[in-house]
C-alpha positions as CSV (number, residue, x, y, z in Angstrom):
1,X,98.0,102.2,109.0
2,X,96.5,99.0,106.9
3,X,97.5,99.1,103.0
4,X,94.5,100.6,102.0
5,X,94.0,102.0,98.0
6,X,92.1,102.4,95.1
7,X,93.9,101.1,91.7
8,X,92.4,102.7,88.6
9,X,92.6,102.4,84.9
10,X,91.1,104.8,82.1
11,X,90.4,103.9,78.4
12,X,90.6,106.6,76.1
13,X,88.9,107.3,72.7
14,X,91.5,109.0,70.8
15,X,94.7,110.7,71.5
16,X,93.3,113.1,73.7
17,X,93.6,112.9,77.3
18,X,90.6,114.1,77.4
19,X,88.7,111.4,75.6
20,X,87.5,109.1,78.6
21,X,85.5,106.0,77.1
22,X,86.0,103.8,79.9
23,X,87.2,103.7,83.6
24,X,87.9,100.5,86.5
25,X,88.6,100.4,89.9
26,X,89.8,98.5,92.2
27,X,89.7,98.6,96.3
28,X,92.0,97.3,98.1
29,X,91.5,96.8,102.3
30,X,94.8,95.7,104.8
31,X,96.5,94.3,101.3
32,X,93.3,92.5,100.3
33,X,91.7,93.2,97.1
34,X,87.9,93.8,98.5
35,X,85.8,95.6,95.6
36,X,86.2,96.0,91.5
37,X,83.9,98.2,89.3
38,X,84.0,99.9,85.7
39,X,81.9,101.1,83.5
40,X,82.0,102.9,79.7
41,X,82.0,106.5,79.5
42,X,80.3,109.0,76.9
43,X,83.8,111.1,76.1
44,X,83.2,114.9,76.9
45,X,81.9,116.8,73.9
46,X,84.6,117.7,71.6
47,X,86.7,115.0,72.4
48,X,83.9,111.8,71.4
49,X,85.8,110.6,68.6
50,X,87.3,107.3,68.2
51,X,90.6,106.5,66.4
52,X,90.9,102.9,65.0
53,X,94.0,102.7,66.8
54,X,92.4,103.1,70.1
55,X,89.8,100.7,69.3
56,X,91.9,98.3,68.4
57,X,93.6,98.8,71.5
58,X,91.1,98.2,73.9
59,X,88.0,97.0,71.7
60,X,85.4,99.4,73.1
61,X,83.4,101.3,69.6
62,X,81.4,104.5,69.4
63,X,78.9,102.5,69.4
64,X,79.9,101.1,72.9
65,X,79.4,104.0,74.6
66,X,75.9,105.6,73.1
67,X,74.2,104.3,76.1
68,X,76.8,105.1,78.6
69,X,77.0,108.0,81.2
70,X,78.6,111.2,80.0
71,X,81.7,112.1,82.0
72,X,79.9,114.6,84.5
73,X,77.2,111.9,85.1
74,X,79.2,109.2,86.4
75,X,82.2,111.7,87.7
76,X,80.1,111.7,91.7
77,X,80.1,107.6,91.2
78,X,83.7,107.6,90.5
79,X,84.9,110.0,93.4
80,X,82.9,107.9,95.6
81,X,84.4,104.6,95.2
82,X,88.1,106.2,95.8
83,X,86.7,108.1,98.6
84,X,89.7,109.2,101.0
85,X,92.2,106.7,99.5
86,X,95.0,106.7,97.5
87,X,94.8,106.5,94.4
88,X,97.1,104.2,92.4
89,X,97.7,104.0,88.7
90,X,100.1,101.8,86.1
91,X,102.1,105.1,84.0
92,X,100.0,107.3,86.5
93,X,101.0,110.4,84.7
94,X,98.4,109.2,82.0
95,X,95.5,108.4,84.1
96,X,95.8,111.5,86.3
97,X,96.0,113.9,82.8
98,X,92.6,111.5,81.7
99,X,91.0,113.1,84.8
100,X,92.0,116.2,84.9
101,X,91.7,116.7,81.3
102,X,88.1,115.0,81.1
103,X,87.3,117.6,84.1
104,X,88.8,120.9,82.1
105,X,86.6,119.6,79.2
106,X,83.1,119.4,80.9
107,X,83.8,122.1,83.5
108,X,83.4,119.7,86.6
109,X,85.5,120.1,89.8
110,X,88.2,117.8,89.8
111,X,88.3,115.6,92.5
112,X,91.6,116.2,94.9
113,X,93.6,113.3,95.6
114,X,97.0,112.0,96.3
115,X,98.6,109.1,94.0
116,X,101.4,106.7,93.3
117,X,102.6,105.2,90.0
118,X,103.0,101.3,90.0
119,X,105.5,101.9,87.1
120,X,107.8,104.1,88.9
121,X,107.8,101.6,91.5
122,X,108.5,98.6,89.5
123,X,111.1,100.5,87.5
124,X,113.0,100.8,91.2
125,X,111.9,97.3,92.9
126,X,111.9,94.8,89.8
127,X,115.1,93.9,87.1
128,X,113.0,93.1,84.0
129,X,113.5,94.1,80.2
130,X,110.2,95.5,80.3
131,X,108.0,97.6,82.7
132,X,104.6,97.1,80.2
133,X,101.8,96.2,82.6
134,X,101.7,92.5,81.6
135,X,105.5,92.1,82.7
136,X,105.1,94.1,85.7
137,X,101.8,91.9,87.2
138,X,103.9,89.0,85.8
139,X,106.7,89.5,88.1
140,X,104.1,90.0,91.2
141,X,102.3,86.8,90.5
142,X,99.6,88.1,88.7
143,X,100.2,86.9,84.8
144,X,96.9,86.3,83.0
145,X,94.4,89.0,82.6
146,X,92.7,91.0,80.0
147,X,95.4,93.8,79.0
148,X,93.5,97.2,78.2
149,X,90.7,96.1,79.7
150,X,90.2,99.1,82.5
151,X,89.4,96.9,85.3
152,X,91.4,94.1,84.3
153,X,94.2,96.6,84.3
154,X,93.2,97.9,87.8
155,X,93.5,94.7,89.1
156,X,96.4,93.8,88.4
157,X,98.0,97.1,89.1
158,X,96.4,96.4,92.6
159,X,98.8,93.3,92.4
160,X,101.3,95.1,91.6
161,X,101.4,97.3,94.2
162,X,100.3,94.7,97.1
163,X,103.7,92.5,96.0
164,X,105.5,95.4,96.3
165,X,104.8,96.6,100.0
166,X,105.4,92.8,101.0
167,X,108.8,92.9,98.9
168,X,109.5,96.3,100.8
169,X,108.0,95.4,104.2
170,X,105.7,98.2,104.0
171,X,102.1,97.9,105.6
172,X,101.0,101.2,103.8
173,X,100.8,103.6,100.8
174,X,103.5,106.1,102.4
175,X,105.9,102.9,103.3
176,X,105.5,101.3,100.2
177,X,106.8,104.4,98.4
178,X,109.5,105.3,100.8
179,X,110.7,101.5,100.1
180,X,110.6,101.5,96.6
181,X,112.2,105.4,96.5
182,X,109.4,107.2,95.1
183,X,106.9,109.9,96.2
184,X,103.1,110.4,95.8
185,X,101.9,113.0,93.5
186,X,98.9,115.3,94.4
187,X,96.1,116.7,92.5
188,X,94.6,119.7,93.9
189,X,91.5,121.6,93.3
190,X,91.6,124.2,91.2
191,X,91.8,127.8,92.4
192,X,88.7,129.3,91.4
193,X,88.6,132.8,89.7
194,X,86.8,134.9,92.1
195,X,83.6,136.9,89.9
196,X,83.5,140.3,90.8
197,X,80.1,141.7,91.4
198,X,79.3,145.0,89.5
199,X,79.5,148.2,91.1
């Protein structure tokens, strides 16, 4: 199998999980880095407001994301980009609580997937003092981007990961994480509650 996956990279609003304000993704075909999108995001209701230390962060304002599509709205775009793949993430923990919290918050089906955490990796395939994003894509060749940008971020967690399966001789997903000594995570759907009809 080719090393196919999607790299992605939320933005949050606040301290909240929940609090989406921006998302990128990055495709990635036989190791090649083929496709990149992001957009802004409404955060779900409830969770729309913006801590100055978030914005200063990442930059993006309430004012930003007035325009932008609510979470639900651009939730089918999203799912459709990453499709079938893996989906790969920089401190995935984060970025897989943004989606499952965003998806608790509106009441939308979160979208099942498998993933794998570029930082886990580099913790067990690079020797540096830090394992911050920017060190990380350093160490794979990828050193200047826009940090906390979401696609930027994507990207170069795409880099990450790409360096890493030709450090570990992997020519997948599954290789490259029995290489570096990790294992892929899974969301699932959530069981539903069946509604009983009335007798």
């Amino acid at each position: 199998m080719p090393l196919d996956f999607t790299a992605i990279d939320f933005e949050t609003a606040n301290s909240s999980n929940a609090s989406a304000c921006a998302v990128g993704l990055v495709r990635v075909r036989d190791g090649e880095v083929v496709a990149q999108t992001g957009w802004l995001i409404q955060p779900p209701p409830g969770h729309e407001r913006f801590f100055e230390l978030n914005i200063r962060i990442h930059g993006i304002t309430p004012e930003d994301v007035v325009d932008a599509p609510t979470w639900s709205a651009q939730l089918p775009a999203l799912a459709s980009f990453i499709g079938d793949d893996v989906v790969v993430a920089h401190n995935a923990g984060f970025d897989m609580a943004v989606l499952r919290r965003a998806c608790e918050a509106t009441g939308d089906d979160c979208p099942p997937l498998r993933y794998a955490c570029s930082l886990q990796v580099a913790r067990k395939v690079y020797r540096l003092d830090s394992y911050r994003l920017p060190f990380v894509a350093a160490e794979a060749g990828f050193a200047e981007f826009a940090h906390h940008n979401a696609t930027a971020d994507a990207l170069a967690c795409a880099h990450v990961m790409i360096d890493v399966a030709r450090r570990v001789g992997a020519d997948d997903v599954e290789g490259l994480a029995v290489g570096a000594g990790v294992s892929l995570g899974r969301i699932d759907p959530a069981p539903r509650t069946p509604v009983l009809a009335p007798v």
